[in-house]
N, CA, C and O atoms as a DFTB+ gen file, in Angstrom:
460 C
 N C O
     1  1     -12.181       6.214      11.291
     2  2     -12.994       7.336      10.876
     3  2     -13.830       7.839      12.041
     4  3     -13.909       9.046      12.266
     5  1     -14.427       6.972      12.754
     6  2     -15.334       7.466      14.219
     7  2     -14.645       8.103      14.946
     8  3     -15.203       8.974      15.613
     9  1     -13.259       7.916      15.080
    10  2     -12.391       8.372      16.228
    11  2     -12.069       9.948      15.460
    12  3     -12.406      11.007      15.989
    13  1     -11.382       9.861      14.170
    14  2     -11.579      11.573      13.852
    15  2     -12.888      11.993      13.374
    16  3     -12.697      13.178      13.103
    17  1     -14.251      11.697      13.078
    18  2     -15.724      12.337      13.845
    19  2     -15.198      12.621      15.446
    20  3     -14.704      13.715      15.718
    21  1     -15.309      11.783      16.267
    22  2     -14.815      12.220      17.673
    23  2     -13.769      13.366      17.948
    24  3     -13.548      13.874      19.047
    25  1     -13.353      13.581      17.123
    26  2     -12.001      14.377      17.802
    27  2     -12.616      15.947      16.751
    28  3     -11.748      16.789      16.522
    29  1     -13.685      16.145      16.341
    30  2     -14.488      17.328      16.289
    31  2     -13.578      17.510      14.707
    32  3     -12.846      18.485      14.536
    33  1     -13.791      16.234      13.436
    34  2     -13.337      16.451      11.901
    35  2     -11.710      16.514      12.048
    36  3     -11.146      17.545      11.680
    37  1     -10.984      15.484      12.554
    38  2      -9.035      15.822      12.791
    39  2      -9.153      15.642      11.257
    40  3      -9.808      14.617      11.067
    41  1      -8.739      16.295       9.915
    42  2      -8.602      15.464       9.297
    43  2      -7.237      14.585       8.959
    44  3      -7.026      14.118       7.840
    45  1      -6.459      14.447       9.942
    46  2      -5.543      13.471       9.687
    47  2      -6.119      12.057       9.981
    48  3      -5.806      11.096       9.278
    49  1      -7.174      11.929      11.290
    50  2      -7.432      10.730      11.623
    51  2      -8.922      10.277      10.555
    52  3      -9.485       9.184      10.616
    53  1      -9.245      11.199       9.809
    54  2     -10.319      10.711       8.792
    55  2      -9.291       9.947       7.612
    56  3      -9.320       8.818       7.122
    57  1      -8.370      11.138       7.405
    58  2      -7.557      10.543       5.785
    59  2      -7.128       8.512       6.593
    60  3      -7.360       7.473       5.976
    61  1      -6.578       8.591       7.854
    62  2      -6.229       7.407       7.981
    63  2      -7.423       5.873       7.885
    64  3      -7.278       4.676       7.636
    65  1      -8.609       6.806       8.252
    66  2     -10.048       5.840       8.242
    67  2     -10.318       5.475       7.039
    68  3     -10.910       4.422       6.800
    69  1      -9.811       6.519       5.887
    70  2     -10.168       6.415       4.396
    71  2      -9.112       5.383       4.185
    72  3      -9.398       4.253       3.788
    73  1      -8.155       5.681       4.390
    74  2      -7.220       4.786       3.679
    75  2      -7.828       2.955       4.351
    76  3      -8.453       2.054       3.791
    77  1      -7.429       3.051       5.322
    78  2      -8.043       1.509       5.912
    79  2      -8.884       0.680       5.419
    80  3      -8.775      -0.513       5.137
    81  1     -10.356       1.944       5.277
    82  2     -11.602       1.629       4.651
    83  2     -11.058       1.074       3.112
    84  3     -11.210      -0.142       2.993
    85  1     -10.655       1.528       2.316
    86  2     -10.073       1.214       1.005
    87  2      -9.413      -0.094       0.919
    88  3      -9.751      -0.979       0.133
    89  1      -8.425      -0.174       1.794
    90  2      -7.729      -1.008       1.775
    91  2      -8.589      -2.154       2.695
    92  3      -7.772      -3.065       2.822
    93  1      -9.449      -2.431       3.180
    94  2      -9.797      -3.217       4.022
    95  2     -10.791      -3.955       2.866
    96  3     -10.655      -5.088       2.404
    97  1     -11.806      -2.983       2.554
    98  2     -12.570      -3.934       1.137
    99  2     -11.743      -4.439       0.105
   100  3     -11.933      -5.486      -0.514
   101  1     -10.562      -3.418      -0.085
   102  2      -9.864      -4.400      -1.184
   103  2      -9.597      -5.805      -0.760
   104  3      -9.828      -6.742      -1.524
   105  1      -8.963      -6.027       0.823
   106  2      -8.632      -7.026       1.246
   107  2      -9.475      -8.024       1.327
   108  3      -9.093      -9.172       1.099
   109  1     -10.748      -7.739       1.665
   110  2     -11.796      -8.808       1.663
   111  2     -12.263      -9.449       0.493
   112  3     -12.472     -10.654       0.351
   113  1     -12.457      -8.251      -0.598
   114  2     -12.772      -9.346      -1.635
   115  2     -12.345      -9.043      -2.899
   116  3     -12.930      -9.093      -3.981
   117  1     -10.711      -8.567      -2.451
   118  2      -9.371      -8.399      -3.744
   119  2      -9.709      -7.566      -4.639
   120  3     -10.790      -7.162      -5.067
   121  1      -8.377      -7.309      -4.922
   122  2      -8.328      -6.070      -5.921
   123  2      -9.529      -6.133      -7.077
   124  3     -10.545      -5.447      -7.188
   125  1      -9.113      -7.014      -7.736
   126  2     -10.227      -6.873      -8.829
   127  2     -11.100      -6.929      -8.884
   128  3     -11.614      -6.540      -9.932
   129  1     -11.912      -7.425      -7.871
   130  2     -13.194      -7.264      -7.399
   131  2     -13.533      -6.071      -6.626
   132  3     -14.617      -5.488      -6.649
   133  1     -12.819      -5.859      -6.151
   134  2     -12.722      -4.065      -5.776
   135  2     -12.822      -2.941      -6.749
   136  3     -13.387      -1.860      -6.578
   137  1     -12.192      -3.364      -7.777
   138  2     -12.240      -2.327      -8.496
   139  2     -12.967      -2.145      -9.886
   140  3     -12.939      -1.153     -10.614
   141  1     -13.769      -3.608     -10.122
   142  2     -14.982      -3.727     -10.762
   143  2     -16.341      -3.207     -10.005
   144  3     -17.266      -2.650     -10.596
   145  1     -16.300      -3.535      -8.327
   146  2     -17.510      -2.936      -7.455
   147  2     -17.754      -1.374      -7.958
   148  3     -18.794      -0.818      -8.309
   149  1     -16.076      -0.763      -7.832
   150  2     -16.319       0.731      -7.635
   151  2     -16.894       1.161      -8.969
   152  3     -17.932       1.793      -8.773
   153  1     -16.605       1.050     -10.219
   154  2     -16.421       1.153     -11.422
   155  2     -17.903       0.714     -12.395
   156  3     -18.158       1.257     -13.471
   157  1     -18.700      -0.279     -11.806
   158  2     -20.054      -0.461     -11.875
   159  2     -20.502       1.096     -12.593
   160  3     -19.911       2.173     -12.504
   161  1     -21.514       0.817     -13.175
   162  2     -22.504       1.865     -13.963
   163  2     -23.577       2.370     -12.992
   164  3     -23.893       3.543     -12.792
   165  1     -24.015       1.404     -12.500
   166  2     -24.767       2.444     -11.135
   167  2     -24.106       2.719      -9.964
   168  3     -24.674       3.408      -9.117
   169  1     -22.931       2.269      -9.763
   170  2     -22.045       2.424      -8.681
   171  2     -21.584       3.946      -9.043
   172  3     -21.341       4.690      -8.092
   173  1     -21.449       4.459     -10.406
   174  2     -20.458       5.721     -10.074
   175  2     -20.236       6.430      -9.565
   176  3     -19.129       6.843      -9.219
   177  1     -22.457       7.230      -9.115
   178  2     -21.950       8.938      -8.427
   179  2     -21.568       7.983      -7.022
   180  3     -21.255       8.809      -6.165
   181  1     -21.490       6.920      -6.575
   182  2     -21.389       7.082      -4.955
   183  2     -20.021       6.729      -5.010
   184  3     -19.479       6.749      -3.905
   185  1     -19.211       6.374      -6.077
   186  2     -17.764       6.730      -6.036
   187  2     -17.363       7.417      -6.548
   188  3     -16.145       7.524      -6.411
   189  1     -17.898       8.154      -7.278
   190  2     -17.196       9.680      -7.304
   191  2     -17.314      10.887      -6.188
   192  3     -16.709      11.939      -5.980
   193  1     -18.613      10.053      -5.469
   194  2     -18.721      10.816      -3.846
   195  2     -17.757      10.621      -3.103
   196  3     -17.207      11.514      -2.458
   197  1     -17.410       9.340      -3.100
   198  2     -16.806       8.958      -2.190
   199  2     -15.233       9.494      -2.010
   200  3     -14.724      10.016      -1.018
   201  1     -14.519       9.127      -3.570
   202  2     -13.236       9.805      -3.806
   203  2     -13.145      11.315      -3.653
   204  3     -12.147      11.882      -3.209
   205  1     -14.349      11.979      -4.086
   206  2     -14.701      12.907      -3.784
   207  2     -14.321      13.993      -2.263
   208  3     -13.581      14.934      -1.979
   209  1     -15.145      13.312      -1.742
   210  2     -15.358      13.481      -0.046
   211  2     -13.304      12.961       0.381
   212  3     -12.696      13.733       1.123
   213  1     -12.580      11.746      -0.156
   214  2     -11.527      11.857       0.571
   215  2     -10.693      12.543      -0.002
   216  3      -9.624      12.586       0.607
   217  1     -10.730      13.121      -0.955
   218  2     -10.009      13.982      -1.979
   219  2      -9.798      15.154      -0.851
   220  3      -8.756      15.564      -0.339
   221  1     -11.507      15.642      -0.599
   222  2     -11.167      17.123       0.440
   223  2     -11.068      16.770       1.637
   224  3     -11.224      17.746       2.370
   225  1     -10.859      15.714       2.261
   226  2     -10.572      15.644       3.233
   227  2      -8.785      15.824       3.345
   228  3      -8.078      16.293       4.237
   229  1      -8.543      15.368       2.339
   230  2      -6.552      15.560       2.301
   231  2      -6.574      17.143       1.886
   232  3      -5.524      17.640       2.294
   233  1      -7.245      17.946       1.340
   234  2      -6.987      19.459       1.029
   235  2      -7.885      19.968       2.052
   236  3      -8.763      20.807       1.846
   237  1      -7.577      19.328       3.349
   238  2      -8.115      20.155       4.465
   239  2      -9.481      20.778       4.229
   240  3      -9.467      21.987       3.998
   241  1     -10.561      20.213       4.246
   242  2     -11.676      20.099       4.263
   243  2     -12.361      18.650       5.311
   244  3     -12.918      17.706       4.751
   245  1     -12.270      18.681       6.149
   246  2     -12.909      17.651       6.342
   247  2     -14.085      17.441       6.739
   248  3     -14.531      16.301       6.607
   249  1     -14.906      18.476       7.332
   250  2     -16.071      18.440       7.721
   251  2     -17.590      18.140       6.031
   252  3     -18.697      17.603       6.049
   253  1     -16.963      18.671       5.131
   254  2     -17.535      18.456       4.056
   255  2     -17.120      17.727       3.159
   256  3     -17.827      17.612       2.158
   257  1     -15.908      17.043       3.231
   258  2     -15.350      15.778       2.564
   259  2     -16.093      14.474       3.952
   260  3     -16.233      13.315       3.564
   261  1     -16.353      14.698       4.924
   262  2     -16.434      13.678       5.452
   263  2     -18.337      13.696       4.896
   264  3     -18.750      12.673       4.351
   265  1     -19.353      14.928       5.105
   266  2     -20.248      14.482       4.566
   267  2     -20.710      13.871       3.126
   268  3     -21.636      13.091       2.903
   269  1     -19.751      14.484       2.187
   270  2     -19.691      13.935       0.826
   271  2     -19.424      12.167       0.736
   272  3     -19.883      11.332      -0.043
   273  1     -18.414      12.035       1.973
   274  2     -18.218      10.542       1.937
   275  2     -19.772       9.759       2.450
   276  3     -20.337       8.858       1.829
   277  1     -20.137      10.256       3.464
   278  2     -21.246       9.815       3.683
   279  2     -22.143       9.363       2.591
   280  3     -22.624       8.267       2.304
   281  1     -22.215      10.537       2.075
   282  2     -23.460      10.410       0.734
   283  2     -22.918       9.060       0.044
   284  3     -23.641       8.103      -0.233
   285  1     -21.624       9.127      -0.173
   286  2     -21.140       8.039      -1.371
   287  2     -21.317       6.605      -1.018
   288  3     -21.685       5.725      -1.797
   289  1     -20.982       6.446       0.382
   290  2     -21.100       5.323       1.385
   291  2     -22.558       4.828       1.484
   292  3     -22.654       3.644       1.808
   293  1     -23.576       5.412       1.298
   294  2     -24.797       5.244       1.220
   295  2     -25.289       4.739      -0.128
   296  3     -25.802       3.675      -0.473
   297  1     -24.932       5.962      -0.837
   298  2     -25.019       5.195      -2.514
   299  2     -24.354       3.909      -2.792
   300  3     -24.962       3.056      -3.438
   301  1     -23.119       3.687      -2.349
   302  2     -22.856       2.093      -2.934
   303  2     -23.050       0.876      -1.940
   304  3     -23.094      -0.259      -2.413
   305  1     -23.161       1.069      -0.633
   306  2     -23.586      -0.249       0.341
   307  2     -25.003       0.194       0.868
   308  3     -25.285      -0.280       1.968
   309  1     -26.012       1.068       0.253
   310  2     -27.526       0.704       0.417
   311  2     -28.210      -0.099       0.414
   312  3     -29.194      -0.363       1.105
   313  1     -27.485      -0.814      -0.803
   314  2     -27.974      -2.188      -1.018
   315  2     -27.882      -3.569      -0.054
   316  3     -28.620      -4.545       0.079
   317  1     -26.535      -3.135       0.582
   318  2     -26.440      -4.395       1.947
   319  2     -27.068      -3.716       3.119
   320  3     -26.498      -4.189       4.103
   321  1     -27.933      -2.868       3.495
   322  2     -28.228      -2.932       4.843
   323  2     -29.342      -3.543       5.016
   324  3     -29.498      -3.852       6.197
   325  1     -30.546      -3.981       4.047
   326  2     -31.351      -5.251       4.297
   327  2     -31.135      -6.559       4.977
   328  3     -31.727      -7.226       5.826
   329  1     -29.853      -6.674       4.138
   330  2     -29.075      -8.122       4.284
   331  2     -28.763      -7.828       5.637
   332  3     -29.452      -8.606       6.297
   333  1     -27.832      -6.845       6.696
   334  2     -27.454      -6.798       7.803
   335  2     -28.384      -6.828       8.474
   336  3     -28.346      -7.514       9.496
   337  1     -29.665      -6.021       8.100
   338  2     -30.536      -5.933       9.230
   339  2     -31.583      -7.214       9.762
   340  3     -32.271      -7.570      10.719
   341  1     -31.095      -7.665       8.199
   342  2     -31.804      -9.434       8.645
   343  2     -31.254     -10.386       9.271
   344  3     -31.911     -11.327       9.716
   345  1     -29.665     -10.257       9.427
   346  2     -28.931     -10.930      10.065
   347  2     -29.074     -10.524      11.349
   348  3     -29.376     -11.350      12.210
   349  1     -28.805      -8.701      11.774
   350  2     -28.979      -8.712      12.897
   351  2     -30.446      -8.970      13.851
   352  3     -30.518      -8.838      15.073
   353  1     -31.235      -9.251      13.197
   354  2     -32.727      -9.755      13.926
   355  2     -32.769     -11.393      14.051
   356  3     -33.722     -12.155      14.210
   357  1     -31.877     -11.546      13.967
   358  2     -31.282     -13.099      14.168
   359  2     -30.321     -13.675      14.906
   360  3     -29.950     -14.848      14.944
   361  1     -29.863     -12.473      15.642
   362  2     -28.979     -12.664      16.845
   363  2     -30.289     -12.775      17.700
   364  3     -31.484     -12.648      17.429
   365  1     -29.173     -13.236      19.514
   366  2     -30.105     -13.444      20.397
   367  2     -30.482     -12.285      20.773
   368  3     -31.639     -11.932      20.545
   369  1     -29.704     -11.559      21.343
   370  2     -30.399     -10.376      22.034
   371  2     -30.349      -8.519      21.567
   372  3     -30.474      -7.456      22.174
   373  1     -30.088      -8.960      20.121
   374  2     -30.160      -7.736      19.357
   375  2     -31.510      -8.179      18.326
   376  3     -32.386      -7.356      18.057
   377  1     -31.523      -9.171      17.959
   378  2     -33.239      -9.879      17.701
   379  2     -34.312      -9.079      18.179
   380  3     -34.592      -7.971      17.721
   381  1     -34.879      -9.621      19.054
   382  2     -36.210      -8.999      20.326
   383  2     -36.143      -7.884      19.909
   384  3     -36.933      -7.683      18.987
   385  1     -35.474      -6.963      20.213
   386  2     -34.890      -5.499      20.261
   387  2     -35.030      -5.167      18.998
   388  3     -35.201      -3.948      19.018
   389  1     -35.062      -5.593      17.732
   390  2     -35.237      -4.845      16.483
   391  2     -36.229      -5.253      16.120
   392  3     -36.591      -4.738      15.062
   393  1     -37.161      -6.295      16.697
   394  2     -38.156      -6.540      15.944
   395  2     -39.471      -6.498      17.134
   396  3     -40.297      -7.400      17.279
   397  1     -39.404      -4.961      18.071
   398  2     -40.626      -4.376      17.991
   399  2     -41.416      -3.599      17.178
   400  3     -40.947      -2.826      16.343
   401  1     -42.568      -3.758      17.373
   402  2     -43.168      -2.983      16.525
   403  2     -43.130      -1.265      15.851
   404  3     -43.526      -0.612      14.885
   405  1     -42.167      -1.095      17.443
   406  2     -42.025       0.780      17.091
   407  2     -41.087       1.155      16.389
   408  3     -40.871       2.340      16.134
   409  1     -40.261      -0.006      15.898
   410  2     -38.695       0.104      15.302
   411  2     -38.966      -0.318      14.129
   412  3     -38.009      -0.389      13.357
   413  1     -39.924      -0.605      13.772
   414  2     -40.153      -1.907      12.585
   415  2     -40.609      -0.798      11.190
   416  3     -40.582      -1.080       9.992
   417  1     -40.918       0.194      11.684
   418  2     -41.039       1.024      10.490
   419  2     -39.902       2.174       9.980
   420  3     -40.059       2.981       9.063
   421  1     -38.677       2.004      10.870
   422  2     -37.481       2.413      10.322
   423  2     -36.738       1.119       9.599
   424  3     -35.789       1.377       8.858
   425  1     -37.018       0.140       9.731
   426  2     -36.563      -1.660       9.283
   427  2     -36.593      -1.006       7.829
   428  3     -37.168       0.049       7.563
   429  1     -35.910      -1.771       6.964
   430  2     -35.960      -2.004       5.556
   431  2     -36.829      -2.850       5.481
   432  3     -37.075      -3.663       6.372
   433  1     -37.697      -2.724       3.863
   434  2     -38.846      -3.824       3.570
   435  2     -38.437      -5.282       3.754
   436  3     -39.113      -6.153       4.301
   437  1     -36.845      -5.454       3.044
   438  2     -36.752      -6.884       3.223
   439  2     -36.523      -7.587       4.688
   440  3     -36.747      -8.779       4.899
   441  1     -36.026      -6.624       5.697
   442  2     -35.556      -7.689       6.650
   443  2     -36.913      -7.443       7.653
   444  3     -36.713      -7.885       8.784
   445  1     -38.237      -6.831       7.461
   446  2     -38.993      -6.941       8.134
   447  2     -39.652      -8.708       8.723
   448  3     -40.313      -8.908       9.742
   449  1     -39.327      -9.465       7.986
   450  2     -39.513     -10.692       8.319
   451  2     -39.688     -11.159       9.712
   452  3     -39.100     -10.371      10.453
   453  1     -40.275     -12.152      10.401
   454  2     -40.768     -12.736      11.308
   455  2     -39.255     -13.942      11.445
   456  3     -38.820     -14.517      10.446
   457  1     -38.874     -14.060      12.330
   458  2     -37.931     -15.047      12.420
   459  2     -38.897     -16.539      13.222
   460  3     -38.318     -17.603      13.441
């Protein structure tokens, strides 16, 4: 998907990022768990964004299927970027670096923590 952002919205190389993306969470934590995630009651509008957004990206739209995906991508993994950002302040040298003070108020509440 970065590489068609890079190539100024190709949407052939977005539809291929979509597909991957799909298929890559299915792979990690299987179909049926894939398709209970999407299907969730508060999960919906960010998958109906999401299908949404790759829907027009295959009817040649991609500059606004790719922001629609955005939105959807936000709505259903909002919830893990605490978790990442606490992990990543727990590496060695991406640590230091996220946990100055001038960065610390773009931080999520939970991973503001002190290691």
């Amino acid at each position: 998907m970065l590489l068609g952002v890079m190539m100024f919205f190709d949407g052939g190389l977005l539809a291929i990022g979509n597909v991957l993306f799909l298929s890559g969470i299915g792979a990690i934590i299987g179909p049926k768990n894939t398709v209970v995630f999407f299907t969730r009651r508060e999960k919906l509008r960010g998958s109906a964004c999401l299908l949404g957004g790759i829907f027009l990206v295959l009817i040649k739209f991609p500059f606004f299927g790719f922001l629609l995906e955005v939105f959807g991508i936000l709505n259903l993994f909002g919830d893990f970027f605490p978790v990442v950002f606490g992990f990543l302040k727990r590496l060695p040298i991406i640590g230091p670096i996220l946990s100055q003070p001038f960065l610390s108020r773009f931080m999520p509440r939970e991973s503001r923590t002190r290691v």
